[in-house]
DOLOBA-862176 format. One record per atom (N, C-alpha, C): atom name; residue number from 1; y, x, z negated. Coordinates in steps of 0.2 Angstrom, whole numbers. Atoms other than C-alpha are relative to their C-alpha. Layout:
DOLOBA-862176
<atomo=CA&num=NUM&py=Y&px=X&pz=Z> $
...
This chain:
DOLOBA-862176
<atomo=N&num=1&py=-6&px=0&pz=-4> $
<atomo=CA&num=1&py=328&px=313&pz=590> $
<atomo=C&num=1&py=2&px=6&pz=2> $
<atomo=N&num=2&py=-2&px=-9&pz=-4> $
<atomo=CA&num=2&py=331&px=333&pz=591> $
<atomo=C&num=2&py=-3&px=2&pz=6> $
<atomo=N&num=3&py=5&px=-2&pz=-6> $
<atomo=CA&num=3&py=315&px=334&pz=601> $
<atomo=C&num=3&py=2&px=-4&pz=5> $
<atomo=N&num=4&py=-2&px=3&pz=-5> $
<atomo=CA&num=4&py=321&px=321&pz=614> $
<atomo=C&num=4&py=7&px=2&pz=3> $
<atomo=N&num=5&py=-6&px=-1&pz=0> $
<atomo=CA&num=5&py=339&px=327&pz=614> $
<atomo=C&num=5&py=-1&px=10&pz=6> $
<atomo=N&num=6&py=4&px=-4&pz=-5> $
<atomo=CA&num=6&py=331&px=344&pz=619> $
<atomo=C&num=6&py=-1&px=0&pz=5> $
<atomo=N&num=7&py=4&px=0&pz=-8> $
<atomo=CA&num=7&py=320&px=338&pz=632> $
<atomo=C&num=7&py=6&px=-2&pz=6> $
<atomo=N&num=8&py=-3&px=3&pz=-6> $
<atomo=CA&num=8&py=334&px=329&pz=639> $
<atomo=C&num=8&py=5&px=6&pz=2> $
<atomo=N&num=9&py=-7&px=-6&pz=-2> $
<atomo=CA&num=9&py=345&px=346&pz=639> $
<atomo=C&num=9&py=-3&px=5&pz=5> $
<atomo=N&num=10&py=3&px=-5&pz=-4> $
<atomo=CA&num=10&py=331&px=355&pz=647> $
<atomo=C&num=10&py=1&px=-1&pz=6> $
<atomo=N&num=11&py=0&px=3&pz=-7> $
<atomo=CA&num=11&py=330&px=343&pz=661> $
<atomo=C&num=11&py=5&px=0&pz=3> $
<atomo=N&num=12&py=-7&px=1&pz=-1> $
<atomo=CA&num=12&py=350&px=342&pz=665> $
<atomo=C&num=12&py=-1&px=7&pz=2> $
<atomo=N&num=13&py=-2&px=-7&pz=-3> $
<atomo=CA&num=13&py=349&px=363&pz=667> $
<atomo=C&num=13&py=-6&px=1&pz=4> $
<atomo=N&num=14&py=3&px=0&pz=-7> $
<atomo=CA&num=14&py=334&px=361&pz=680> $
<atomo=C&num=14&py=4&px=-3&pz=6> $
<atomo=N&num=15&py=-2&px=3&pz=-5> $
<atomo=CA&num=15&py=341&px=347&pz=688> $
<atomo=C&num=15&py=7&px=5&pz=3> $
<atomo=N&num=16&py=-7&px=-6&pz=-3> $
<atomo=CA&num=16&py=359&px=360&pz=688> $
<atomo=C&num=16&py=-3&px=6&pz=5> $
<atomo=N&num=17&py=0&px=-5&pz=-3> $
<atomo=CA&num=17&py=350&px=374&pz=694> $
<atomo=C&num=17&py=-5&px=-2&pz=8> $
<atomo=N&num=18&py=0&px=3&pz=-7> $
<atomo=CA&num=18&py=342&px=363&pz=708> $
<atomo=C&num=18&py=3&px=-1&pz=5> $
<atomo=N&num=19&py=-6&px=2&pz=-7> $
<atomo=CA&num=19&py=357&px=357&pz=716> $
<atomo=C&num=19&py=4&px=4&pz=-1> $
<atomo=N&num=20&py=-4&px=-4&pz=-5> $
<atomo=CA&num=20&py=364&px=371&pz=716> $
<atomo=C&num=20&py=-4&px=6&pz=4> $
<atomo=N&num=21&py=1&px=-1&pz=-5> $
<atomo=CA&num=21&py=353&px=379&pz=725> $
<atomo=C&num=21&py=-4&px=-3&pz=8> $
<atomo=N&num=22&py=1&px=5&pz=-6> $
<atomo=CA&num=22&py=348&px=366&pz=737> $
<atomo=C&num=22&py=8&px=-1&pz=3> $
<atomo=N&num=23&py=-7&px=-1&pz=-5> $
<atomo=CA&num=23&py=368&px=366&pz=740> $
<atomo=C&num=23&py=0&px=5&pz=3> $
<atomo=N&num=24&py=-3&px=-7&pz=-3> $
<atomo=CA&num=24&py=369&px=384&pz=744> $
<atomo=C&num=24&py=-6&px=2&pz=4> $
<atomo=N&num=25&py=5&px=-2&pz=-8> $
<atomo=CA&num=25&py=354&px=384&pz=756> $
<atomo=C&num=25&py=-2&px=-6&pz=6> $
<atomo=N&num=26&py=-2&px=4&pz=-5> $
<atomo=CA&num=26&py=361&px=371&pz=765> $
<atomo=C&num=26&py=0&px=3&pz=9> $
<atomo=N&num=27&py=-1&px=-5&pz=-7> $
<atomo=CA&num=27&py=366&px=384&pz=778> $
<atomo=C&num=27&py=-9&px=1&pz=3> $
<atomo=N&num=28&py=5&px=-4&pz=-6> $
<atomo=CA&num=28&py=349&px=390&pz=782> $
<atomo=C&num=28&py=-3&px=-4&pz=-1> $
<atomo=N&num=29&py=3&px=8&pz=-3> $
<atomo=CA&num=29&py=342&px=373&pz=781> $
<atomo=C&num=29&py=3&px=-2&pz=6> $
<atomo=N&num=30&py=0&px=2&pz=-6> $
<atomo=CA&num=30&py=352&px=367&pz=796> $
<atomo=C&num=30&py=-1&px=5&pz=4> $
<atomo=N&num=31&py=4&px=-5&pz=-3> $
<atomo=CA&num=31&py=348&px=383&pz=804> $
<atomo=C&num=31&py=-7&px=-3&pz=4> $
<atomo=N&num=32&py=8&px=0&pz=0> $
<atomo=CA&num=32&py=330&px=381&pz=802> $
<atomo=C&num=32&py=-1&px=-8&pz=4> $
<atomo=N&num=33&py=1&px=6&pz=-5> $
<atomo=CA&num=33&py=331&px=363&pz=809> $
<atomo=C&num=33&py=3&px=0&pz=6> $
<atomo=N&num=34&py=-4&px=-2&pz=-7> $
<atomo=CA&num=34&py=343&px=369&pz=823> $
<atomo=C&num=34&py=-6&px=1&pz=6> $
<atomo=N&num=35&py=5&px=-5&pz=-3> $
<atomo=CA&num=35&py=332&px=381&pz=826> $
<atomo=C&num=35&py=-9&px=-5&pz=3> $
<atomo=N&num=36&py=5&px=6&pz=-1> $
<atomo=CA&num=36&py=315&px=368&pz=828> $
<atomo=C&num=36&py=2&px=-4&pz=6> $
<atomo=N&num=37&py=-1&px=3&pz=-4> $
<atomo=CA&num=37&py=324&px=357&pz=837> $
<atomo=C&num=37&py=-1&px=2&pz=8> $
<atomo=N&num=38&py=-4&px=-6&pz=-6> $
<atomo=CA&num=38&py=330&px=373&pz=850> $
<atomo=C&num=38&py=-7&px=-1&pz=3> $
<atomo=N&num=39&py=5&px=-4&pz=-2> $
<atomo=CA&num=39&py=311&px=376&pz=850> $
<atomo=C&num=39&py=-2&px=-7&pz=5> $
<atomo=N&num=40&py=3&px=5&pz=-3> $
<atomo=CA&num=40&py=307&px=358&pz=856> $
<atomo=C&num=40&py=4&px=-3&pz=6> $
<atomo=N&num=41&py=-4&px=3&pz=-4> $
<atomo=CA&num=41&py=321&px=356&pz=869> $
<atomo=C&num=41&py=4&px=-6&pz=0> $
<atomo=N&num=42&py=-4&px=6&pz=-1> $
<atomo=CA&num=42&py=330&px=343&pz=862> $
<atomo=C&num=42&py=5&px=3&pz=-5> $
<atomo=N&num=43&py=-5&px=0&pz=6> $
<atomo=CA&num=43&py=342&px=351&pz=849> $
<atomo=C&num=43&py=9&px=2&pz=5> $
<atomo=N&num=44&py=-6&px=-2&pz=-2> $
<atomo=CA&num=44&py=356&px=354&pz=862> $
<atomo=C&num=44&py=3&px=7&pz=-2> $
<atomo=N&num=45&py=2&px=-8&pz=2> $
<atomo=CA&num=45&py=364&px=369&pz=859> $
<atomo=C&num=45&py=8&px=-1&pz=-5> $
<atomo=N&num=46&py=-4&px=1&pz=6> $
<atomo=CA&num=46&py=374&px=365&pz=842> $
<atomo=C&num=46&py=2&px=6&pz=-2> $
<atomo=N&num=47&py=-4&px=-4&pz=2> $
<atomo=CA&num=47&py=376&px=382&pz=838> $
<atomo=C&num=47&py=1&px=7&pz=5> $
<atomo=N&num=48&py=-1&px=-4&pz=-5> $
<atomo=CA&num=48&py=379&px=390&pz=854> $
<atomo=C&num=48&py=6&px=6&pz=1> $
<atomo=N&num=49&py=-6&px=-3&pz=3> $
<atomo=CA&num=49&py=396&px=396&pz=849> $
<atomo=C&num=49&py=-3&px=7&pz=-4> $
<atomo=N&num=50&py=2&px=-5&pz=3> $
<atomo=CA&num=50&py=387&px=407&pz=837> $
<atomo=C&num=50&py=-6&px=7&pz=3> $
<atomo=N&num=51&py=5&px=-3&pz=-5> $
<atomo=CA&num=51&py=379&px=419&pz=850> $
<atomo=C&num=51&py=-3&px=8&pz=-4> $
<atomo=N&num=52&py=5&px=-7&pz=4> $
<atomo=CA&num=52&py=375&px=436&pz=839> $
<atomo=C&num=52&py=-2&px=-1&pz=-8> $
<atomo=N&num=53&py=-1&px=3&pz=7> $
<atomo=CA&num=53&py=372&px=425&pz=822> $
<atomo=C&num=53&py=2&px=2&pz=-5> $
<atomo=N&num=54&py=-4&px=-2&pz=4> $
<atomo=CA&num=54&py=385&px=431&pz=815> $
<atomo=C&num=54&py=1&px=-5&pz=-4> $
<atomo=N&num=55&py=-3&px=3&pz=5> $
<atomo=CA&num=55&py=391&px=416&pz=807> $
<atomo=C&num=55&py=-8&px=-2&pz=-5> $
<atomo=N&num=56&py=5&px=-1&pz=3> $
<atomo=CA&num=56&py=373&px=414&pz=801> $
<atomo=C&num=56&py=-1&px=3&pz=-5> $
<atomo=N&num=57&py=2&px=-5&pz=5> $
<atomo=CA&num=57&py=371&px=429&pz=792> $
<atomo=C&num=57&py=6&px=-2&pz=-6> $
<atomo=N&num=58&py=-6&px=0&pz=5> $
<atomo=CA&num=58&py=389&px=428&pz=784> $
<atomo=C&num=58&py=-2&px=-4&pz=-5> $
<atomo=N&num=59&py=1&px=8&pz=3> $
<atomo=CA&num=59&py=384&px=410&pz=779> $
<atomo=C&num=59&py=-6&px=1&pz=-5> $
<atomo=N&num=60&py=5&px=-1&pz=7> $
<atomo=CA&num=60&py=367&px=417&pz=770> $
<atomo=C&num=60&py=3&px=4&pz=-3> $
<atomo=N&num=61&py=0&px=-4&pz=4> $
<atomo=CA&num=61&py=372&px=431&pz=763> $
<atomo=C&num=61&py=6&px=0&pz=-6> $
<atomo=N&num=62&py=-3&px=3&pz=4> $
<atomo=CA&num=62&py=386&px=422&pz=756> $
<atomo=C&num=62&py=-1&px=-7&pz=-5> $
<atomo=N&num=63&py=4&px=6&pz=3> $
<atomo=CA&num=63&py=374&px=408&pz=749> $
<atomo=C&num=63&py=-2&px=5&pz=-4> $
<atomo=N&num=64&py=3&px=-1&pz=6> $
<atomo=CA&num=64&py=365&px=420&pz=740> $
<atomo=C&num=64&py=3&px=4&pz=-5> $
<atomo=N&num=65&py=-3&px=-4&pz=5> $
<atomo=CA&num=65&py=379&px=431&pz=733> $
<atomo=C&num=65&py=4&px=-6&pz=-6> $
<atomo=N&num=66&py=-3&px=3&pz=5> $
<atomo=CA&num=66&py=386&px=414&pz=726> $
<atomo=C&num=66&py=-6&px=-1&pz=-5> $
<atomo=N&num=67&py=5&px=4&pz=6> $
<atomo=CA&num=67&py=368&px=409&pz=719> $
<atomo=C&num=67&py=-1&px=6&pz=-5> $
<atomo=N&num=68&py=2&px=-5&pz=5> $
<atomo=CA&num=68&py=367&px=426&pz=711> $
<atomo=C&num=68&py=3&px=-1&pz=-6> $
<atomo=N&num=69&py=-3&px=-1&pz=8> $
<atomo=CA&num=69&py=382&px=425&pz=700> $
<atomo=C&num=69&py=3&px=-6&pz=0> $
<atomo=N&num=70&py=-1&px=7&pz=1> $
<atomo=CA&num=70&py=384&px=405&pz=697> $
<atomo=C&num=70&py=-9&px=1&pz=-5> $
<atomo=N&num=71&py=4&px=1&pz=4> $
<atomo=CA&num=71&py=365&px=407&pz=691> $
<atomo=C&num=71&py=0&px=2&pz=-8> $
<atomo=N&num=72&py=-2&px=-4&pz=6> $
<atomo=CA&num=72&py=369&px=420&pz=676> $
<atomo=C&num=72&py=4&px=-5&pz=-4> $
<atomo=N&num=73&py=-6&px=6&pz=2> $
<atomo=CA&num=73&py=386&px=407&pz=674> $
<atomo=C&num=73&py=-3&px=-7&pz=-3> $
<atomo=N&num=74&py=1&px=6&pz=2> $
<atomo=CA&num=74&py=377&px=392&pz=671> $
<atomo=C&num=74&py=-5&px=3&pz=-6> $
<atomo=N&num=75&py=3&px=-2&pz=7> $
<atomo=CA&num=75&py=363&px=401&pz=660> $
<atomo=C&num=75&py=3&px=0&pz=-7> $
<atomo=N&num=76&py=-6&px=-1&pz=4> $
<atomo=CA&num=76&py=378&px=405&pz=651> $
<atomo=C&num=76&py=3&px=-5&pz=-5> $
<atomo=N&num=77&py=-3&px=5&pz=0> $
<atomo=CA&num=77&py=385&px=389&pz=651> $
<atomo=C&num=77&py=-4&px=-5&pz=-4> $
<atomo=N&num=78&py=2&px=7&pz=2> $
<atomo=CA&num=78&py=369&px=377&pz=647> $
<atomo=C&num=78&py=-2&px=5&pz=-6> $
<atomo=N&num=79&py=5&px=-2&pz=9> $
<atomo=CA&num=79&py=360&px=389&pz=631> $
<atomo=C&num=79&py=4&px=5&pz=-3> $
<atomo=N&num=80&py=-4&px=-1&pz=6> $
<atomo=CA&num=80&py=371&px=390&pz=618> $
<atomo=C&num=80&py=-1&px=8&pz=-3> $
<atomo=N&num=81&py=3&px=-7&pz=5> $
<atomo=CA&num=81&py=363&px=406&pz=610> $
<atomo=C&num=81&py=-1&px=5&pz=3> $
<atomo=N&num=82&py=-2&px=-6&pz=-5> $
<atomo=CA&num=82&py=361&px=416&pz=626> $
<atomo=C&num=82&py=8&px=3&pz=-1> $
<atomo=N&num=83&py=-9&px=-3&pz=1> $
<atomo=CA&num=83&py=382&px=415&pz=626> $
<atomo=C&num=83&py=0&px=3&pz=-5> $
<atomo=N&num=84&py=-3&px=-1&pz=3> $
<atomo=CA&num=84&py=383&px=418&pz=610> $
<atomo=C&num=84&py=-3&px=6&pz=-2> $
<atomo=N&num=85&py=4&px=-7&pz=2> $
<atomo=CA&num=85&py=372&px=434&pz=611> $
<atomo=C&num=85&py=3&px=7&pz=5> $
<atomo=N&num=86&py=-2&px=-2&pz=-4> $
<atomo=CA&num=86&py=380&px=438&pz=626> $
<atomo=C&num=86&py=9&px=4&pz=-5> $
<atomo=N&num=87&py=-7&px=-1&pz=1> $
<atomo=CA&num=87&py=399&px=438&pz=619> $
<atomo=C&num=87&py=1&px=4&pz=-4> $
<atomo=N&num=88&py=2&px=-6&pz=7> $
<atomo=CA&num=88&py=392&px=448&pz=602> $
<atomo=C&num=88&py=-1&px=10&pz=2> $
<atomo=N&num=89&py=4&px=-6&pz=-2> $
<atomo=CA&num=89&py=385&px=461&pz=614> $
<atomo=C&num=89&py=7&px=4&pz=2> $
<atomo=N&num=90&py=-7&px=-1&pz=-1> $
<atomo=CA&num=90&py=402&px=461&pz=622> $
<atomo=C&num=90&py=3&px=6&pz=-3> $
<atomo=N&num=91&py=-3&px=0&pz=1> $
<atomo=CA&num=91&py=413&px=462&pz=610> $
<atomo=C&num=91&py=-1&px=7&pz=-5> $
<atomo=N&num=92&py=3&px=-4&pz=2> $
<atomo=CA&num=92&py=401&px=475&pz=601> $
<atomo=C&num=92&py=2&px=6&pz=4> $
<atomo=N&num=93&py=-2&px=-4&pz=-7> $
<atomo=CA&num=93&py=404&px=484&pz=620> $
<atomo=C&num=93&py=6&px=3&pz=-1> $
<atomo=N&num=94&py=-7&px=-2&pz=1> $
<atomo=CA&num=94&py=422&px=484&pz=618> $
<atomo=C&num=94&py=3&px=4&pz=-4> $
<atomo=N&num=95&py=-3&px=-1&pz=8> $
<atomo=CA&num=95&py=425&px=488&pz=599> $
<atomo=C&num=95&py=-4&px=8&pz=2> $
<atomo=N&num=96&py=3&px=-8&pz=2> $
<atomo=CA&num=96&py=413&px=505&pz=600> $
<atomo=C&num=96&py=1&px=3&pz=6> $
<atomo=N&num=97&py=0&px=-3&pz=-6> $
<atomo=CA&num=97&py=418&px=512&pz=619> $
<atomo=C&num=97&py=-5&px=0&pz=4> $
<atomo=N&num=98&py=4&px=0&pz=-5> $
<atomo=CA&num=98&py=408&px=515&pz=633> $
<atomo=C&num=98&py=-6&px=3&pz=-2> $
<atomo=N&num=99&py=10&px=-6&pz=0> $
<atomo=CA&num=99&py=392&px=528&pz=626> $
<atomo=C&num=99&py=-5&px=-5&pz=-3> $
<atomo=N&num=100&py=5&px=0&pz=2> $
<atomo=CA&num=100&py=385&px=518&pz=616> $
<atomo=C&num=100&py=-5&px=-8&pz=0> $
<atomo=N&num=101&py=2&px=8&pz=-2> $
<atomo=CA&num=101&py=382&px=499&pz=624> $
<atomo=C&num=101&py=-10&px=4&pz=4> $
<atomo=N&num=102&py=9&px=-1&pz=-2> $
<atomo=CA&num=102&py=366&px=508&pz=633> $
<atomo=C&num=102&py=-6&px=2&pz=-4> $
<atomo=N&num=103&py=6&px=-1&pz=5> $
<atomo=CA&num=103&py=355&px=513&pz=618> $
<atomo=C&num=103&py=0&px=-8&pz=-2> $
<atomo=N&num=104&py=3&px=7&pz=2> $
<atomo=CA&num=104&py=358&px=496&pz=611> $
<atomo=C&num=104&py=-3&px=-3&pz=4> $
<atomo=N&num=105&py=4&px=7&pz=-4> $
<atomo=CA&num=105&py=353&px=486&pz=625> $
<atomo=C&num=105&py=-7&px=6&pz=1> $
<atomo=N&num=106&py=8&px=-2&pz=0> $
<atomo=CA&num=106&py=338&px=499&pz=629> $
<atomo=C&num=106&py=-5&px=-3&pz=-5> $
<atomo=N&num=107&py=4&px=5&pz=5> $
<atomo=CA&num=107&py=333&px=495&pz=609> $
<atomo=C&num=107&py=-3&px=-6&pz=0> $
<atomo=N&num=108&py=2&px=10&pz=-3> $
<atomo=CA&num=108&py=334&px=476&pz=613> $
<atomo=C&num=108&py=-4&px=-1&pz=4> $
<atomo=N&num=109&py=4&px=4&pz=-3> $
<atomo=CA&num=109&py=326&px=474&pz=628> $
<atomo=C&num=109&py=-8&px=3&pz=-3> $
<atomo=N&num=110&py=4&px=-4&pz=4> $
<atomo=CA&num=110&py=311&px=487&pz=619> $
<atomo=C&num=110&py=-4&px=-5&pz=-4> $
<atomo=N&num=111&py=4&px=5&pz=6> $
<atomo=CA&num=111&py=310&px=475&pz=605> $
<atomo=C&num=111&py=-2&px=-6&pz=1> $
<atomo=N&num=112&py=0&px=7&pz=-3> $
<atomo=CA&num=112&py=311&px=460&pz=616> $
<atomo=C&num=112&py=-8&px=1&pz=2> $
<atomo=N&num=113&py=6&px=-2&pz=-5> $
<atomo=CA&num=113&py=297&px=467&pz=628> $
<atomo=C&num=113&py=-7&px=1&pz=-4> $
<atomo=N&num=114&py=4&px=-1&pz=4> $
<atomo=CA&num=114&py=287&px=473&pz=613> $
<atomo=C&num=114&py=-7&px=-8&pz=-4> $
């Protein structure tokens, strides 16, 4: 029952981080289909309005600055024990000042990498 319970938690945080990046690359998907269409003279000219792809760019680079920090979030969100390593790391951050969070995590990822 563990092992099934798992498998169905694994699938639930692929399928999340699926649709959310198939939502946030929406933008350069119709793009890219605009764009095709434009090549085969039938796309009309849908994003004529946008003539130095200004809103383009915006529209990416504001896709990936949400997929950056939504994917750490949801990491966060679906595995329990990454949070709770995270908030220890924290709270350890917080409690001993600023010098000495970077020897800990150098050790960490050292031991991890090892």
């Amino acid at each position: 029952h563990h092992h099934h319970h798992h498998r169905h938690s694994a699938s639930l945080t692929i399928v999340l981080f699926t649709a959310l990046y198939l939502l946030l690359n929406i933008p350069s998907l119709v793009y890219e289909i605009v764009g095709i269409m434009r090549m085969h003279g039938d796309g009309g000219d849908v994003l004529s309005w946008d003539v130095q792809s200004y809103f383009r760019n915006v529209a990416t680079a504001a896709a990936i600055s949400v997929n950056a920090v939504a994917n750490p979030l949801l990491y966060l969100l679906r595995m329990r024990g990454l949070g709770a390593t995270v908030r220890d790391r924290l709270s350890h951050f917080v409690r001993r000042g600023n010098g000495s969070m970077q020897g800990g995590a150098r050790q960490n990822v050292t031991r991890t990498l090892r």
